[in-house]
C-alpha positions in Angstrom: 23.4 -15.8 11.7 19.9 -15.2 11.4 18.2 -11.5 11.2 15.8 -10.9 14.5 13.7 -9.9 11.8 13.5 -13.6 10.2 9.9 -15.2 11.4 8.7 -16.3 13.1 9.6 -14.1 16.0 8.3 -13.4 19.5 7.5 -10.4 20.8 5.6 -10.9 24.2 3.5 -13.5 24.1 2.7 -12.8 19.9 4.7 -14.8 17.4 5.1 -13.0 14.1 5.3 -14.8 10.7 5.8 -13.6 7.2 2.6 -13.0 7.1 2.1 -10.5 9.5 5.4 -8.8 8.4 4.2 -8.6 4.7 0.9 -7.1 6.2 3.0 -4.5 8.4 4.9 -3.1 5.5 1.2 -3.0 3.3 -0.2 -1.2 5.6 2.8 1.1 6.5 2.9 1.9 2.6 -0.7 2.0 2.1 -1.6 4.7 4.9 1.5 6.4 4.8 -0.5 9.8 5.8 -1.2 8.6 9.2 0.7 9.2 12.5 2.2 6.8 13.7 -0.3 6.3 16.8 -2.8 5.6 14.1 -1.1 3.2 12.4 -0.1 1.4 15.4 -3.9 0.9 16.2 -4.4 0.1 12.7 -2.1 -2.7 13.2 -3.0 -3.7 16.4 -6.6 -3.7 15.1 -5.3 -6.1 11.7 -3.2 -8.3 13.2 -5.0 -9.2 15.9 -2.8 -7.8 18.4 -4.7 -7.0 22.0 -4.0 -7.4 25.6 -6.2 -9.7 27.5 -8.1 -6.9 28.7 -8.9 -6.4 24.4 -6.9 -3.4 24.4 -4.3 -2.6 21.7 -0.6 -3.2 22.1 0.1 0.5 21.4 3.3 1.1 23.1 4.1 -2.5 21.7 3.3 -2.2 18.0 4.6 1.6 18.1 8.3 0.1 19.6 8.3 -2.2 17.1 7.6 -0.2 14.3 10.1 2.3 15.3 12.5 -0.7 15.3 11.6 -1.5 11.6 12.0 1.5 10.4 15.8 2.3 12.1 16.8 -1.6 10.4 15.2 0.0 7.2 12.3 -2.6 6.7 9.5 0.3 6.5 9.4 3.9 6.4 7.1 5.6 9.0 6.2 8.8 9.3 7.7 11.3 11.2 6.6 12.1 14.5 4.3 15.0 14.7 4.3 18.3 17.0 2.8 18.9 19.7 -0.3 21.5 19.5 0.8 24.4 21.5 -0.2 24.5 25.0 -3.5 27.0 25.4 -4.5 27.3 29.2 -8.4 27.1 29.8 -10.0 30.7 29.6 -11.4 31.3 32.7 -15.3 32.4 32.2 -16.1 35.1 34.1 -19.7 36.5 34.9 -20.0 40.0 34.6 
């Protein structure tokens, strides 16, 4: 039986060859200090991988990566924490 990660592959409408996995796990190895939203766009930017409208396939590319990395094929980072929440100051005038 063959692996869902044996190109090419679909996902939507993009069809994924060896190519574009060898340049997934590069990339993934290369800029390992990014988040993984910048990575995604990073990828999204490299693959070409857009939306009609020319926007990235962020949710896309970052499902998929996730994917990857639970099967073991990259290691991304971890996800980062939130900034703590800091309400507005309100500006008073004396």
């Amino acid at each position: 039986m063959a692996s869902r990660w044996e190109p090419p592959f679909w996902i939507g409408e993009r069809m994924f060859t060896d190519g574009d996995l060898d340049l997934i796990r590069e990339t993934v190895e290369r800029f390992s200090s990014l988040s993984r939203t910048e990575l995604a766009l990073t990828l999204c930017e490299n693959l070409p991988w857009q939306a009609p409208n020319g926007q990235a396939r962020l949710h896309s590319c970052l499902s998929l990566l996730e994917e990857m990395d639970a099967d073991g094929l990259v290691k991304i980072p971890a996800k980062r924490g939130l900034a703590p929440y800091r309400p507005a100051r309100l500006h008073t005038q004396p």
